[in-house]
C-alpha positions in Angstrom: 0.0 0.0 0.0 0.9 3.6 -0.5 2.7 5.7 2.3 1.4 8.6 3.5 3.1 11.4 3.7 4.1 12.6 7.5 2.2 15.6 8.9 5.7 17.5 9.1 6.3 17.3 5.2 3.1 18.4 4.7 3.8 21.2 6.3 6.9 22.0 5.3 5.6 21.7 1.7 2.5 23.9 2.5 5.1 26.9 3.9 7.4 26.5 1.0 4.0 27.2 -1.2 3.5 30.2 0.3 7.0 31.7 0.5 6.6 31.2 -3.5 3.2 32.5 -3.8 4.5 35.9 -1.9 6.6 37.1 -4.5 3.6 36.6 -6.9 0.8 37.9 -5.0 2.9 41.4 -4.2 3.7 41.7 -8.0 -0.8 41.8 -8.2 -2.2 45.0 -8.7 -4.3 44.7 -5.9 -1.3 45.0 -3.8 -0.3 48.5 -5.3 -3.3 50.3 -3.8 -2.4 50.5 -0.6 0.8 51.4 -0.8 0.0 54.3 -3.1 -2.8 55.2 -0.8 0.1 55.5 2.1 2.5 57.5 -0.2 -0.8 60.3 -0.7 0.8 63.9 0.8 -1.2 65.6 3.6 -2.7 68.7 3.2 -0.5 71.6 4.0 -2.0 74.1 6.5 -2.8 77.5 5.9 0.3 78.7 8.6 2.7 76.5 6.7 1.9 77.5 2.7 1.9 81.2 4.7 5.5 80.5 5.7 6.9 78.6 2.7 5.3 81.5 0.8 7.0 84.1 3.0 10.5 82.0 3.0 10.2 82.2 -1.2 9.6 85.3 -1.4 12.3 86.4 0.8 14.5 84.5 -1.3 13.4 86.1 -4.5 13.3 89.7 -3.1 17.0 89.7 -1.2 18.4 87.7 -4.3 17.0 90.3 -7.0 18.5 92.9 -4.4 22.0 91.9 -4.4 22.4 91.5 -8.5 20.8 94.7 -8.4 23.1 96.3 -6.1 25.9 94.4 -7.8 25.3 95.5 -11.3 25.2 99.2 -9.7 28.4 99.1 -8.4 30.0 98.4 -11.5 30.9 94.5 -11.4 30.1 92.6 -14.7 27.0 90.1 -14.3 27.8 86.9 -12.9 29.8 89.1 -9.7 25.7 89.9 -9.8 24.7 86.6 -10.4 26.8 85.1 -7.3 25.5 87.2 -5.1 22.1 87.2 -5.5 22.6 83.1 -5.1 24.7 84.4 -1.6 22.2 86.9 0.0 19.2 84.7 -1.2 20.5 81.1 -0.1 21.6 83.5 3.3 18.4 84.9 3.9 16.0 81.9 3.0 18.0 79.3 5.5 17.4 82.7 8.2 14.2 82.7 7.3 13.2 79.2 7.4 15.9 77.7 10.1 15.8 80.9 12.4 12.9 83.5 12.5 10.0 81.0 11.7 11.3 78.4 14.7 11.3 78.4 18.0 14.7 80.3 18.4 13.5 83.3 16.8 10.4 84.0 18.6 12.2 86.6 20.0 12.6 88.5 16.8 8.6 88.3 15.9 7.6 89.5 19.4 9.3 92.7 19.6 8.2 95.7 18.4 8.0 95.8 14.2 9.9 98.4 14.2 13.3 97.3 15.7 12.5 94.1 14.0 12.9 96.0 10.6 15.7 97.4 12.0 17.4 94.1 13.2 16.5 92.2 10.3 18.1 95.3 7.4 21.2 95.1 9.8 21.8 91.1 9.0 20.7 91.6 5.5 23.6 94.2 5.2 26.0 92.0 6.5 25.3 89.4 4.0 25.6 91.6 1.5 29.0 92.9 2.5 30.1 88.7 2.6 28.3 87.9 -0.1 30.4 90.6 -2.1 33.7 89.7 -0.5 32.9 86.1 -1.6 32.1 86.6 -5.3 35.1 88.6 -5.6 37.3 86.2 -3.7 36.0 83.3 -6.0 36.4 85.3 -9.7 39.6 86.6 -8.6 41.9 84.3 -10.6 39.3 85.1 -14.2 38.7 88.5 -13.7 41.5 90.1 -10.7 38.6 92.7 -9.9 39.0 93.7 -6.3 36.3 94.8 -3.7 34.5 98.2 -4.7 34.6 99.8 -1.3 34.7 103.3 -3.0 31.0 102.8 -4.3 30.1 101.1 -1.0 28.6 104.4 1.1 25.9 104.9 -2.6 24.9 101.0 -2.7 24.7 100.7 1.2 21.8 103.3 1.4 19.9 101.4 -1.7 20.7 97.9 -0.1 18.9 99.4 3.3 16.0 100.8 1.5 15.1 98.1 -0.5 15.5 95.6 2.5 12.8 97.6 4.6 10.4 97.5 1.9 10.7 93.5 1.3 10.9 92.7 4.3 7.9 94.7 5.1 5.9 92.7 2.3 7.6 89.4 4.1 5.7 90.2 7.2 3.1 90.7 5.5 2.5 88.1 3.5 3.4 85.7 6.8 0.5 87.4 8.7 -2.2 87.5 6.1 -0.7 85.8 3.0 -0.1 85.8 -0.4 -3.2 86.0 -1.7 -5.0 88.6 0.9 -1.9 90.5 -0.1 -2.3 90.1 -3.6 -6.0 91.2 -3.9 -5.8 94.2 -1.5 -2.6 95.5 -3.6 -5.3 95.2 -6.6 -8.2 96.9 -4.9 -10.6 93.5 -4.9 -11.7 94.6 -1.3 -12.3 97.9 -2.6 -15.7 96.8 -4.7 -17.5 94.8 -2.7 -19.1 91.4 -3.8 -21.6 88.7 -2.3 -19.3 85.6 -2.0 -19.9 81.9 0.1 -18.0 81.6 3.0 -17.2 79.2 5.5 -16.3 79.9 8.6 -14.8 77.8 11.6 -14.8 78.3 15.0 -12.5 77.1 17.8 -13.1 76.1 20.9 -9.9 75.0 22.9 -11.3 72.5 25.7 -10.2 73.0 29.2 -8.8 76.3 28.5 -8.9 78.0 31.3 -6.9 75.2 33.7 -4.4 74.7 30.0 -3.8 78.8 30.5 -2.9 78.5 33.6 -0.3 75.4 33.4 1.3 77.4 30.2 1.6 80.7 31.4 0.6 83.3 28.6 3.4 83.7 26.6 3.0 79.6 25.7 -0.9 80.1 25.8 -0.1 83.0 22.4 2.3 80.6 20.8 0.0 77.6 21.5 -3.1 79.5 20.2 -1.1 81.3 17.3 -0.5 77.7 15.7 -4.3 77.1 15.0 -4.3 80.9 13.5 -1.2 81.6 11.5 
């Protein structure tokens, strides 16, 4: 008569069909939905597109600055070219790794004013390395050195221009883009019926949450649901 086969083959056998059958069942379709479903992005917050959107545009405004102010002092283009890359790349990582964290709370609670103030300062000493830098790297294709004669009429210009954008910075960080965008343009200016929703927040246990945080965490806790 015919063996058998033991109950341990058998199951050897069976777990060997499987470990074959996995390869093939992860190459199925099927299988691809719920990884892409994992790899779907979150929706960005309205505080975090306000501060990638301030970041950027600090970026584009300081880096158009220095070619600017470059090109005005008499250097051919790419000294312009380098450092816009330098005072942009400078300011964006301040922006981004500095004022918007935790460190540079500081610098967004004090008064707007010496804010400006502190904020044109550091943008003018990027400038000043950012033009050292250029000049130190073209040296050997162009042996220009450092205008420091036409530095007191592009210092003034670098100042001015920093206030203005880095008023518009603030501003696009507090209200954004957009809002900023349609006041410059005078939509607010003609009124219109439009749908809105709105949303309100209610923050449970407040009053024993103030307390344990003190007001100054309380702001920043609150200012993360608002901008």
């Amino acid at each position: 008569m015919p063996r058998e086969p033991h109950p341990a083959s058998q199951l050897h056998s069976s777990a060997a069909e499987q470990a074959m059958r996995a390869p093939l069942a992860m190459l199925h379709p099927s299988c691809w939905i719920p990884t892409i479903s994992n790899l779907a992005l979150n929706p960005v917050s309205i505080s975090t597109r306000r501060k990638l959107a301030s970041i950027l545009l600090s970026v584009a405004i300081f880096a158009t600055l220095a070619g600017l102010a470059s090109r005005a002092s008499g250097r051919p283009g790419i000294f312009a070219i380098l450092n816009a890359i330098f005072v942009g790349t400078a300011v964006g990582f301040f922006e981004e790794f500095y004022v918007q964290s935790l460190r540079g709370r500081w610098i967004r609670n004090i008064h707007p004013l010496i804010a400006i103030l502190i904020y044109t300062v550091i943008v003018v000493v990027f400038f000043l390395i950012a033009i050292h830098l250029s000049h130190l790297l073209l040296w050997p294709f162009y042996e220009l050195s450092v205008p420091y004669r036409r530095l007191p009429f592009v210092i003034p210009v670098v100042i001015a221009f920093s206030v203005v954008g880095i008023v518009v910075m603030r501003t696009v960080h507090f209200i954004g883009i957009e809002t900023l965008f349609h006041l410059t343009i005078g939509t607010y200016h003609r009124p219109v019926i439009q749908e809105k929703v709105l949303v309100f927040l209610d923050i449970n246990d407040s009053t024993r949450l103030a307390e344990e945080l003190g007001p100054v965490r309380t702001k920043s806790l609150v200012g993360k649901f608002l901008w």
